[in-house]
C-alpha positions in Angstrom: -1.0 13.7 -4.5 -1.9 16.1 -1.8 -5.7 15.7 -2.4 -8.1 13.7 -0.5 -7.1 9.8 -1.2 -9.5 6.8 -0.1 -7.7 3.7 -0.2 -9.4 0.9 -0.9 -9.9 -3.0 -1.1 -9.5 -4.4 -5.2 -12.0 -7.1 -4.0 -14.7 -5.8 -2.3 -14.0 -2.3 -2.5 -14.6 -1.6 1.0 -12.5 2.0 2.3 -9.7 1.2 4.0 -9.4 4.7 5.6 -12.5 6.0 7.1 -10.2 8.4 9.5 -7.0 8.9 9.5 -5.4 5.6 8.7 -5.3 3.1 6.1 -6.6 -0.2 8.1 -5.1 -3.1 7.2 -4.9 -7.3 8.8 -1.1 -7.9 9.2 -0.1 -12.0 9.3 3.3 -12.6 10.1 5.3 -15.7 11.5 1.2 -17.2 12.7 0.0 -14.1 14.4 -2.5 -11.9 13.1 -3.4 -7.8 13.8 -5.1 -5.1 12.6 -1.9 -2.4 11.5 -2.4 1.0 10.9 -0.6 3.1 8.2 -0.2 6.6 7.3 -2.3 7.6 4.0 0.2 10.0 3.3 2.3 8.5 -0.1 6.0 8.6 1.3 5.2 8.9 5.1 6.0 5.1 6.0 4.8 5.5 9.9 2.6 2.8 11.5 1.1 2.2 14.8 1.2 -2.2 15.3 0.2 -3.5 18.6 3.2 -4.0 21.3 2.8 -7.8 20.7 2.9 -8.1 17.1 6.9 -6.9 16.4 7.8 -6.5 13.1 11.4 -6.5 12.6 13.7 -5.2 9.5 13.3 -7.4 6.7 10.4 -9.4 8.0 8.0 -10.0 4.8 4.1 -9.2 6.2 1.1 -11.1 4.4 -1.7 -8.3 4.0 -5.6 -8.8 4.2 -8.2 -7.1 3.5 -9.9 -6.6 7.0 -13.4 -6.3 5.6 -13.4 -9.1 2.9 -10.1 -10.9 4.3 -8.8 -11.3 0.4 -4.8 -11.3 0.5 -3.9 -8.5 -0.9 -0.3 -9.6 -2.8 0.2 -8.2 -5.7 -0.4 -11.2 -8.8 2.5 -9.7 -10.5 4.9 -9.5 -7.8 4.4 -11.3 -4.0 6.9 -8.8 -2.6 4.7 -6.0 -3.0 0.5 -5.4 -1.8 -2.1 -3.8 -3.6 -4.8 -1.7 -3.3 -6.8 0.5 -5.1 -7.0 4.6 -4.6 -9.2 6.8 -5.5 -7.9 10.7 -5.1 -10.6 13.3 -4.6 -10.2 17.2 -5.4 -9.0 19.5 -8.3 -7.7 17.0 -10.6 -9.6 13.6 -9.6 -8.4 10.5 -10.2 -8.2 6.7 -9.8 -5.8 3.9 -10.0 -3.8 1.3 -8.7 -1.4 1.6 -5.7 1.2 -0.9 -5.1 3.9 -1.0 -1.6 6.4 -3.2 -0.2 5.4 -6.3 1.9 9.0 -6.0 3.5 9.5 -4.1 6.8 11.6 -1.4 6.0 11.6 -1.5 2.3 10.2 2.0 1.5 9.2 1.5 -1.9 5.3 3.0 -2.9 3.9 3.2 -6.9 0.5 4.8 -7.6 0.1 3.9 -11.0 -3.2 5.7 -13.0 -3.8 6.8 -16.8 -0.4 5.2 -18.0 1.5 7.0 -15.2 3.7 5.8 -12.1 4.3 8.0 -9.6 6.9 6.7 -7.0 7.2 7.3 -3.4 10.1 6.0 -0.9 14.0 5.8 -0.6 14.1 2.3 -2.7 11.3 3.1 -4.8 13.9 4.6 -7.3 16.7 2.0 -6.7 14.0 -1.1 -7.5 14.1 -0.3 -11.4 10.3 -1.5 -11.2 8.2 -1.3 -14.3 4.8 -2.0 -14.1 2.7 -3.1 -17.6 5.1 -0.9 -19.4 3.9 2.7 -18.0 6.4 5.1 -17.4 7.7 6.5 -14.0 6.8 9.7 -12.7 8.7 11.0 -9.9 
């Protein structure tokens, strides 16, 4: 997954990451912000504004910030979803699912019957989505 990836929204299929973030609206306990989150699958920094803490645990709602669809995941809450699309020798395009819960590092890119996994509880979750098979 070193490639070019452009994440982007399953609704309106806006790009998430015209530079060098993924853009996302965070909603958490009323308040609202725009959160930005390595692209990198398995680098879990973010840069959140000073008065918008997140704390360990804390379950974040995600929005799209161009078409404002939630972006939970219809087969499981816990986790958001967006689409990727990976650009360079071997193209490809797929789903790409990650935790809503701060300090859960659990990633899935899941494309052409294949999961590839990303995070310290990625592993430990025994997640299997639609029946494809895990790729670490």
């Amino acid at each position: 997954m070193s490639d070019l990836l452009t994440y982007l929204c399953p609704f309106c299929n806006a790009s998430l990451n015209p530079r060098e973030y993924v853009i996302l609206r965070g909603e958490l306990k009323g308040r609202r912000a725009l959160m930005l989150f390595n692209p990198t699958p398995g680098d879990y920094s973010t840069i959140i504004p000073a008065d918008f803490p997140v704390e360990m645990n804390d379950e974040v709602a995600f929005y799209c910030p161009v078409c404002s669809r939630d972006l939970a995941c219809p087969q499981d809450p816990s986790m958001a979803e967006l689409r990727f699309r990976k650009e360079g020798d071997e193209e490809e395009q797929g789903t790409v699912l990650f935790s809503r819960v701060a300090g859960r590092r659990a990633t899935y890119f899941i494309a052409e019957g294949r999961v590839h996994s990303f995070g310290e509880h990625a592993d430990a979750d025994g997640v299997n989505y639609w029946g494809v098979r895990t790729t670490i």
